[in-house]
C-alpha positions as CSV (number, residue, x, y, z in Angstrom):
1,X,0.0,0.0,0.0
2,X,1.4,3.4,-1.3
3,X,1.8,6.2,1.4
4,X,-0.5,8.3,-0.8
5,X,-3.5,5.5,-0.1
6,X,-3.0,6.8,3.5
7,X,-4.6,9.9,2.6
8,X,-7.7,10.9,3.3
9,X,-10.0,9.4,-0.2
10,X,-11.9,12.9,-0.3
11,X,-8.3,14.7,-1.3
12,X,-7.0,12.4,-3.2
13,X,-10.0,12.5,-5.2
14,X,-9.7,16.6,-5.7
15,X,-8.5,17.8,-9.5
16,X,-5.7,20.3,-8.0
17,X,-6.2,24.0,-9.0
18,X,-4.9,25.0,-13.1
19,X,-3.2,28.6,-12.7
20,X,-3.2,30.5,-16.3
21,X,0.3,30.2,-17.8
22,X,2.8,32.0,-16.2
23,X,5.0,34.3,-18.9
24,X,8.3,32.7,-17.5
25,X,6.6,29.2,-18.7
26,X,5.6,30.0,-22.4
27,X,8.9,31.4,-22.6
28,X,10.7,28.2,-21.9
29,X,8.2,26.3,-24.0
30,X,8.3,27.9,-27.3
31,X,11.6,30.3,-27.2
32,X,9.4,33.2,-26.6
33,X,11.6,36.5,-25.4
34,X,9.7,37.2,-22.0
35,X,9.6,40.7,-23.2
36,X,7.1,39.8,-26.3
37,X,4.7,38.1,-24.6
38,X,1.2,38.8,-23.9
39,X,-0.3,37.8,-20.8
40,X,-4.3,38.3,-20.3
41,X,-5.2,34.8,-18.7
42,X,-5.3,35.7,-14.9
43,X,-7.6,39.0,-14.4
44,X,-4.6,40.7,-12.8
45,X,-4.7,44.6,-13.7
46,X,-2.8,45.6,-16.9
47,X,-1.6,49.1,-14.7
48,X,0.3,47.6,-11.8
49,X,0.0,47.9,-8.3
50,X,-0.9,51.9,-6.8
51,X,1.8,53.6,-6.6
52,X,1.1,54.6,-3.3
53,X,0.9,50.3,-2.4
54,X,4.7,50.3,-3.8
55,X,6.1,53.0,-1.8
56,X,4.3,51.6,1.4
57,X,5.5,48.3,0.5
58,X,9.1,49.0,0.1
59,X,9.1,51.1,3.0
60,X,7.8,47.8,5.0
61,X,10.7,45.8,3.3
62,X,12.7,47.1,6.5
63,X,10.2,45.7,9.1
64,X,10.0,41.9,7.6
65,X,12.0,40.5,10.8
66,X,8.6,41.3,13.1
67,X,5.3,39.5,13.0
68,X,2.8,41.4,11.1
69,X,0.0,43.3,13.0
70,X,-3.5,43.5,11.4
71,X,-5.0,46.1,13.5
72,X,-4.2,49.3,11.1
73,X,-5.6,47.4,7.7
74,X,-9.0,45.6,9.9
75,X,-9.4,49.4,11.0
76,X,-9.5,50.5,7.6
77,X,-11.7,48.1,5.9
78,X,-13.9,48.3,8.7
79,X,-14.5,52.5,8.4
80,X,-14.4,51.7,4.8
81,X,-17.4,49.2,4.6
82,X,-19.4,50.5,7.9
83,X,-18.9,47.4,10.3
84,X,-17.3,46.9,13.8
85,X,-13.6,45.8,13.4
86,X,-14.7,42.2,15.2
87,X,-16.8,41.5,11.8
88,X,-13.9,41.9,9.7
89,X,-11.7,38.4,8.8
90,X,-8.4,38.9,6.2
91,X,-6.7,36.5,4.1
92,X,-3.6,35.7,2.1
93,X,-6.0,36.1,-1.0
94,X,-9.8,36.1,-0.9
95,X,-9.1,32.3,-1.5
96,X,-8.0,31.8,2.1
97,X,-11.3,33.5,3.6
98,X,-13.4,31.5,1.0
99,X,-11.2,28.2,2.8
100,X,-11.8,29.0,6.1
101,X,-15.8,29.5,5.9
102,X,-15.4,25.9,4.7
103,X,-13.7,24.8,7.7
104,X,-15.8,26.1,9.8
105,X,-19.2,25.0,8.7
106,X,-18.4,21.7,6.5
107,X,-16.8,18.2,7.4
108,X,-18.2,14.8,6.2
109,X,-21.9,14.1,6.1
110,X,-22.5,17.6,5.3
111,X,-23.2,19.8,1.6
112,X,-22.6,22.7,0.1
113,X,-24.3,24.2,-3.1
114,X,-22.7,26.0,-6.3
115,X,-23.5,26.8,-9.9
116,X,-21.8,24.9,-13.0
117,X,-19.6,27.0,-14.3
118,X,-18.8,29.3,-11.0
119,X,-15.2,29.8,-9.3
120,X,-12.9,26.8,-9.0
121,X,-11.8,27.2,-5.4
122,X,-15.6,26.7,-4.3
123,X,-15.8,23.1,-5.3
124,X,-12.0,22.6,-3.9
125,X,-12.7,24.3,-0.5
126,X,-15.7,21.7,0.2
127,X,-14.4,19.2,-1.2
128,X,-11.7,19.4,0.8
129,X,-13.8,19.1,4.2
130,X,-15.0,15.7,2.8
131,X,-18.5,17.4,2.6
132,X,-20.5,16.6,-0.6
133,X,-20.4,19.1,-3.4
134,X,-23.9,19.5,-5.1
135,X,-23.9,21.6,-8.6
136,X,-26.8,23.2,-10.2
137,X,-27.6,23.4,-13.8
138,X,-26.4,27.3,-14.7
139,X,-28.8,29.5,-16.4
140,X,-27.1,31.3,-18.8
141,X,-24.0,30.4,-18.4
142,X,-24.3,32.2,-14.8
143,X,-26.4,31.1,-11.3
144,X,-29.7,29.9,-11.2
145,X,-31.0,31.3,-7.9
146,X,-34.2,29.3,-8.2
147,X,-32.7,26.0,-8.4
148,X,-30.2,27.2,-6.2
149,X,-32.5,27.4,-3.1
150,X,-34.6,24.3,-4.0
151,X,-30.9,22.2,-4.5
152,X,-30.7,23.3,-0.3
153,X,-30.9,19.8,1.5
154,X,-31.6,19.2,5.3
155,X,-27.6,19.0,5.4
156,X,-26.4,22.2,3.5
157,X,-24.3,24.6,5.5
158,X,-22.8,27.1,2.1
159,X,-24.4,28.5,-0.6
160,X,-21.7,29.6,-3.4
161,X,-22.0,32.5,-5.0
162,X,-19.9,34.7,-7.0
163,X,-21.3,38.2,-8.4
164,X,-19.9,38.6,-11.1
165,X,-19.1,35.5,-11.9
166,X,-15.8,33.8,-12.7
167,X,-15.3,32.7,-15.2
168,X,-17.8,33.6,-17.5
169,X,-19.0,37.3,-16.2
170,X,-22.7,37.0,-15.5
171,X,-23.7,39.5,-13.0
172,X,-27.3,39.2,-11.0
173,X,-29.0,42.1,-10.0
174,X,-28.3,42.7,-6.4
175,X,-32.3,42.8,-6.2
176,X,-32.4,39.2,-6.9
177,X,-29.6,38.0,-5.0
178,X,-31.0,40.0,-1.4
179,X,-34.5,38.0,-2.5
180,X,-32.5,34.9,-2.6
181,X,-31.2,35.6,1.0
182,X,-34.9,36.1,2.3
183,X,-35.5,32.6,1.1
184,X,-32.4,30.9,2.3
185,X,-32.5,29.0,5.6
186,X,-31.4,30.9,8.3
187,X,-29.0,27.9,9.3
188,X,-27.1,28.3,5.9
189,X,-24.1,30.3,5.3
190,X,-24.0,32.2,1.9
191,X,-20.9,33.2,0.3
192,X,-21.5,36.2,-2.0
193,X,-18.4,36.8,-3.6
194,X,-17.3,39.7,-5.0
195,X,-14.1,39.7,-6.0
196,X,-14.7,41.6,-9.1
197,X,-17.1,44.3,-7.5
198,X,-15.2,47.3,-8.2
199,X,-15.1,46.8,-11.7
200,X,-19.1,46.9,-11.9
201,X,-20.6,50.4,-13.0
202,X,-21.6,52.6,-10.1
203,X,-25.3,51.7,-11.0
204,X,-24.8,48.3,-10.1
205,X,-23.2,48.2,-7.7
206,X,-24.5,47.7,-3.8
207,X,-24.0,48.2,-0.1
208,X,-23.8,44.5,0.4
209,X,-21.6,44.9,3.7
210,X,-25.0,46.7,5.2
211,X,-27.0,43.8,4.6
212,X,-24.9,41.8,7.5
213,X,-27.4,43.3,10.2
214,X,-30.4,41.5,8.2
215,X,-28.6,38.1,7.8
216,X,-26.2,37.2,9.9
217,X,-25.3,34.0,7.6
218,X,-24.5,36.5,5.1
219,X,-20.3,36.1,4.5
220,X,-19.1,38.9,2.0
221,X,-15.6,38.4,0.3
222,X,-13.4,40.8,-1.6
223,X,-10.0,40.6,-2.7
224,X,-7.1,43.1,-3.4
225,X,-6.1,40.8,-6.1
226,X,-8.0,42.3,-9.0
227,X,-8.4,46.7,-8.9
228,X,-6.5,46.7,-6.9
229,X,-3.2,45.1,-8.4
230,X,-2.0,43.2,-5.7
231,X,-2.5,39.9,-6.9
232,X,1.2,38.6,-5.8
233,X,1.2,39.8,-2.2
234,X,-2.0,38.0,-1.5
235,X,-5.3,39.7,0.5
236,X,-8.0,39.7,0.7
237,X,-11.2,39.9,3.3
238,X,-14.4,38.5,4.6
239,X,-17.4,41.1,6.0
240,X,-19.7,39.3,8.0
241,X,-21.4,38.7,11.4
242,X,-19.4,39.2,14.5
243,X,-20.2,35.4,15.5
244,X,-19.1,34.1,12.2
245,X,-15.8,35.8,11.8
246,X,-14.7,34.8,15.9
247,X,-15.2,31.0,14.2
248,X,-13.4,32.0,11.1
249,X,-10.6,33.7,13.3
250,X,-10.2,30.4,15.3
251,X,-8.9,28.3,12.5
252,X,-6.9,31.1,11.0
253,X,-3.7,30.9,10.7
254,X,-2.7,33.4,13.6
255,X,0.4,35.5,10.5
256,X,-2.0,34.2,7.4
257,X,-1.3,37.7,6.1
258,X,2.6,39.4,5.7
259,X,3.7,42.2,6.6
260,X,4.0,43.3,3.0
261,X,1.1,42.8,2.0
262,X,-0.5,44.6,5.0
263,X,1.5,47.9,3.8
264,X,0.6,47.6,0.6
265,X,-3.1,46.7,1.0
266,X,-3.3,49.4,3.4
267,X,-1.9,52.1,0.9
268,X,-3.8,50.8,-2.2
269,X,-7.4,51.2,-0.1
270,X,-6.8,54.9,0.3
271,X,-5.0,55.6,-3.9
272,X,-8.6,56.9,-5.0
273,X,-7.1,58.1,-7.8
274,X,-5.5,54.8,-8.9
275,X,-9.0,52.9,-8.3
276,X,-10.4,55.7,-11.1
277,X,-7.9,55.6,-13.3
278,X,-8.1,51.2,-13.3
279,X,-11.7,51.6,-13.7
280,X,-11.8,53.8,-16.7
281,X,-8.6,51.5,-18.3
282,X,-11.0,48.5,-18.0
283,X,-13.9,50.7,-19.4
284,X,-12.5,51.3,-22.5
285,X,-10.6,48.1,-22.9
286,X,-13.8,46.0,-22.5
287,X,-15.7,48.5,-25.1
288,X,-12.7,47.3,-27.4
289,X,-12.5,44.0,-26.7
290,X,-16.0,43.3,-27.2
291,X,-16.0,45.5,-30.3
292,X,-13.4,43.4,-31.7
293,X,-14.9,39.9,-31.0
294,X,-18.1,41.1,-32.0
295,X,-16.4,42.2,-35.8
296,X,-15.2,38.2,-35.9
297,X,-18.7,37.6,-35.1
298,X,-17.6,35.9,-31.9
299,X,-20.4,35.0,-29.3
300,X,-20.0,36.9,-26.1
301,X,-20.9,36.6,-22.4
302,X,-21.7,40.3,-21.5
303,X,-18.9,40.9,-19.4
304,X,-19.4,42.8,-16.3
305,X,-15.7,41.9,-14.5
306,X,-11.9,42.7,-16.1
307,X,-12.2,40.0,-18.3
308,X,-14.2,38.8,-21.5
309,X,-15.2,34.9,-22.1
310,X,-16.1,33.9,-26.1
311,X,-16.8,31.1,-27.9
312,X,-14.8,30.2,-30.7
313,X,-15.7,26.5,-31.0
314,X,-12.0,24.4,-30.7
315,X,-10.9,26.0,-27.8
316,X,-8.0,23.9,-27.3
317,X,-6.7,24.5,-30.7
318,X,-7.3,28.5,-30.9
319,X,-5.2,28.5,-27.7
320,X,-2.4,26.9,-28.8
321,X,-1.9,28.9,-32.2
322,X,-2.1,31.8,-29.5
323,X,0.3,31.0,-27.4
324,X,2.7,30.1,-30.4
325,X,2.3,33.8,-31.2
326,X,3.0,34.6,-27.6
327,X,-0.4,35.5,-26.4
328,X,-1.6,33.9,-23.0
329,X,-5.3,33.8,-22.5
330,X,-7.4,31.2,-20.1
331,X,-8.8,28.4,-21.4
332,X,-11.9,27.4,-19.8
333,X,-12.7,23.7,-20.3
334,X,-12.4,22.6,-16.6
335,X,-15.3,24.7,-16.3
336,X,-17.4,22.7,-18.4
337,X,-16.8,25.1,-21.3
338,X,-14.6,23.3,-24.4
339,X,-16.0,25.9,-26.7
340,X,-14.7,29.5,-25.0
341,X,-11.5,31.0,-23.8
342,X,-11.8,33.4,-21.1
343,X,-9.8,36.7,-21.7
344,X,-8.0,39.5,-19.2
345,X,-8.8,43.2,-20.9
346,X,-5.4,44.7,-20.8
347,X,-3.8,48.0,-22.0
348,X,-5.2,49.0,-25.3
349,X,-1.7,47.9,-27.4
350,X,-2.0,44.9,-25.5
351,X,-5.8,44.1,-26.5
352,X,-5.0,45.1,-30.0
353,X,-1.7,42.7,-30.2
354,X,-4.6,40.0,-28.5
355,X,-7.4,40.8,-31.7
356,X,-4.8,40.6,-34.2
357,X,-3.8,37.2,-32.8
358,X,-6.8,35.8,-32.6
359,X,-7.8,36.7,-36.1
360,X,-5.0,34.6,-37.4
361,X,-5.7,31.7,-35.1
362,X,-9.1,31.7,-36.4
């Protein structure tokens, strides 16, 4: 018997997490120069980090020796989203909150509900707990609220969901989704995750951090991964009830955040300006992204994050003649999409060098 059948049979049965293509790697594979290459597979932002994030990280560099302190970020992002400092959870990435909640409220003999097609790490975190994953049919390519609710069994503890939605950018209405939470169990936690919100026009957007005092199995998650350009120092948050976060808190890691990254996330919440200026980049990149797959008479999920998916029918083999010209985007068929590729909307030579690619893979 192999040491790996000592394992529990719930992880070895987990399909490990697919990254987009580092730069480094295409490089290596097709004698690339680093320099020519075209990364849009990851949703990081095409601008950076703030500048503000890099001088309050490099001033930090000198302070690495010490534990890191959360109180001066928590404070922030609690005066920032309007709830007491004990409601407030960080993580290194959103991905680490979204892995705690699991810990907390699933283990074997209990089930958690997501949409086909939604964020990878939500099937890992609870399948990881040995609780059972149960998928509905998406609607749309996005959630089906409806057969969300009636998918909740006597054993549910989490609801998934992700607004927008990774990967394929359906947004709901936040009418629909505070409905949904009127319905839902009391019992049952629900993830709303919103990694993507700051991209969303003001219009859309929502005071989802206020709605904590209503339902107190509400768990909001952001990330300073995306806008915010600090997708390599890792952090991220959770906004919810007092109660939940002192569980969350207990299986946290007690330094799950550096010290780093606490600079830098502290800095980059108060650059404003930056926030405007990656806003109106993505703005006009999405306009000519769309434009451009719409001229190839591509089929396109409306895109409401930093990122565009289309179908272009053999996936697989539009990839690879893109990545020979040096052009990373996200292929999509672990999310039960063979037909699309998921792109990042970059700078506006980068999402030109990106159409012109894909016209000659096509």
């Amino acid at each position: 018997m192999s040491l790996a059948e000592q394992a529990l049979p719930y992880v070895r049965a987990i399909s490990p997490y697919q990254p987009g293509k580092p730069i480094t790697e295409l490089a290596r594979e097709m004698g690339i120069p680093v320099e020519s290459i075209v990364k849009l597979a990851s949703n990081e932002n095409p601008l950076g980090m703030s500048p503000k994030a890099k001088k309050a990280v490099e001033a930090a560099i000198s302070g690495v020796e010490r534990y890191p302190d959360q109180f001066d970020l928590i404070k922030a992002v609690a005066g920032r989203t309007g709830v007491a400092q004990d409601q407030v959870v960080l993580g290194n990435g959103s991905n680490d909150v979204l892995d705690l909640v699991a810990r907390v409220f699933l283990a074997p003999g209990r089930s958690a509900v997501f949409a086909q097609h939604a964020f990878a790490v939500y099937p890992l975190a609870t399948l990881s707990t040995g609780a059972e994953l149960i998928v509905t049919a998406a609607k749309d390519h996005g959630h089906d609220l409806d057969a969300m609710l009636a998918a909740i069994r006597p054993d549910t503890r989490i609801v998934w969901i992700a607004n927008p939605n990774n990967p394929t950018g359906n947004f709901l209405p936040y009418p629909e989704v505070r409905t949904f939470l009127e319905a839902v169990p009391k019992h049952v936690v629900v993830v709303l995750d919103e990694a993507y919100n700051e991209y969303l026009p003001p219009a859309d957007r929502c005071d989802t951090a206020g709605w904590i005092k209503d339902f107190p199995n509400l768990v909001v998650c952001r990330t300073l991964s995306k806008i915010y350009g600090l997708a390599g120092l890792r952090i991220g948050y959770a906004l919810t009830s007092a109660e939940v976060a002192d569980l969350m808190n207990r299986v946290r890691q007690p330094f799950n955040v550096n010290n780093l990254a606490l600079a830098g996330a502290l800095a980059a919440l108060d650059d404003d300006a930056f926030l405007h200026a990656s806003y109106e980049l993505n703005r006009r990149g999405m306009a000519q992204i769309v434009t451009g797959l719409e001229r190839l008479q591509l089929e396109v999920i409306k895109p409401h994050g930093n990122f565009v998916t289309f179908k272009v029918g053999d996936a697989a083999a539009v990839n690879q003649k893109l990545l020979q010209q040096g052009v990373i985007v996200r292929p999509i068929a672990g999310y039960g999409l063979p037909e699309w590729l998921r792109v990042t909307i970059g700078t506006e030579p980068e999402n030109t060098r990106f159409l012109e690619a894909l016209e000659k893979a096509l």
